[in-house]
C-alpha positions in Angstrom: 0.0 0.0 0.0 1.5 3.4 -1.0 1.7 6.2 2.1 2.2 9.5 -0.4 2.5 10.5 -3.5 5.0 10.3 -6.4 6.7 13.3 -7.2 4.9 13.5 -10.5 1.8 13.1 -9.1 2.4 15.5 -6.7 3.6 18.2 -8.9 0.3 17.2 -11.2 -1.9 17.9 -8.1 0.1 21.0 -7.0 -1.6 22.5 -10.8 -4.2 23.5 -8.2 -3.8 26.1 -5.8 -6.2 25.1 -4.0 -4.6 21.6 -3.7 -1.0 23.5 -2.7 -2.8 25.7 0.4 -4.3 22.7 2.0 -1.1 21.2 1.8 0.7 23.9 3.3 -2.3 24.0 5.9 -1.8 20.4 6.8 1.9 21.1 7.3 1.8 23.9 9.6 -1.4 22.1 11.1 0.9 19.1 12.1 4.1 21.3 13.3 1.8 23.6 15.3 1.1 20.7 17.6 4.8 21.0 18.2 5.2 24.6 18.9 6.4 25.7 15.6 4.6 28.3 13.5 4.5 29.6 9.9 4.1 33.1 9.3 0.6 33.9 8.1 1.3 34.3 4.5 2.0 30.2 4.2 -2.0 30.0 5.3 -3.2 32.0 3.0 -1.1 32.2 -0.1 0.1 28.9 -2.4 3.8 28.6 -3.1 5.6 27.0 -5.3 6.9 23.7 -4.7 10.4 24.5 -3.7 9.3 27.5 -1.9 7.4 24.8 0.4 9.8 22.7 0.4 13.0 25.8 2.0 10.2 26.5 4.2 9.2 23.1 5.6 13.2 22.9 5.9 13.9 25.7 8.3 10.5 24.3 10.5 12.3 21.2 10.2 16.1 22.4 11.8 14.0 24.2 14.2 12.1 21.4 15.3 14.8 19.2 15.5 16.5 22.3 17.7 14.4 21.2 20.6 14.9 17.3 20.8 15.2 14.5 19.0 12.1 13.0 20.9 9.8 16.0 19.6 11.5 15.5 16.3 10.3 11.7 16.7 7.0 12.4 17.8 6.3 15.0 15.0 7.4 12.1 12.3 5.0 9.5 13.9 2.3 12.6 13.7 2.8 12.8 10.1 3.0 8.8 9.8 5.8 9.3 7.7 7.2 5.3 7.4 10.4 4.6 9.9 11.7 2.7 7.0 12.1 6.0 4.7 13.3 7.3 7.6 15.9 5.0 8.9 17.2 5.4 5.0 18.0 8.4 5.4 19.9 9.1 9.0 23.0 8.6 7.3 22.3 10.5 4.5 24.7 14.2 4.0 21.4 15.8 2.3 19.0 14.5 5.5 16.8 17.9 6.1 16.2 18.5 1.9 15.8 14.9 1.4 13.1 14.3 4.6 11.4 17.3 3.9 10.3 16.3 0.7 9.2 12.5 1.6 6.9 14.8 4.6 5.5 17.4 1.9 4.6 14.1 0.1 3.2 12.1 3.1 1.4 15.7 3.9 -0.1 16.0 0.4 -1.3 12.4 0.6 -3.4 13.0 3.3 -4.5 16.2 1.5 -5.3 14.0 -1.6 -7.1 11.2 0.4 -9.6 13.5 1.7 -10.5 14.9 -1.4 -11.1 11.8 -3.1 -12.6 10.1 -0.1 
């Protein structure tokens, strides 16, 4: 059973900017519950893919700033697979590379409930 989306389907979905602001609303709906906030303007304005993705980045190093447990917790909150993650620890380009794999898992969840 897949837990996201590709990156091509992604990007397809993100043709819709109403598709990239719930996205961007599950994301900052997820971090809130761990203290960390987005400035209003990633609530109410769509941005482009890699705009989301440097921003989900600095939330990221911020979160991970506070502990590794809260870090943890926040990844089980998004249900992102250990697996992907445990592929990754080791990996020089961890924050890019994990921040895209949680705007996918996020966007799944967006997609879900529209089709569902």
């Amino acid at each position: 059973m897949t837990t996201d989306l590709s990156k091509q389907q992604l990007l397809k979905e993100f043709e819709s900017s109403e598709f990239i602001l719930k996205t961007q609303q599950q994301i900052a709906k997820d971090l809130g519950q761990f203290s960390i906030e987005f400035e209003n303007d990633f609530l109410t304005f769509a941005l482009l893919y890699d705009a989301i993705l440097l921003e989900l980045e600095n939330k990221l190093a911020e979160l991970m700033k506070l502990s590794e447990q809260t870090f943890m917790q926040y990844l089980h909150q998004v249900d992102l697979p250990e697996k992907e993650f445990l592929n990754l620890l080791s990996d020089s380009n961890f924050l890019p590379k994990i921040s895209e794999l949680i705007l996918r898992r996020e966007a799944y969840k967006v997609y879900l409930r529209a089709k569902y």
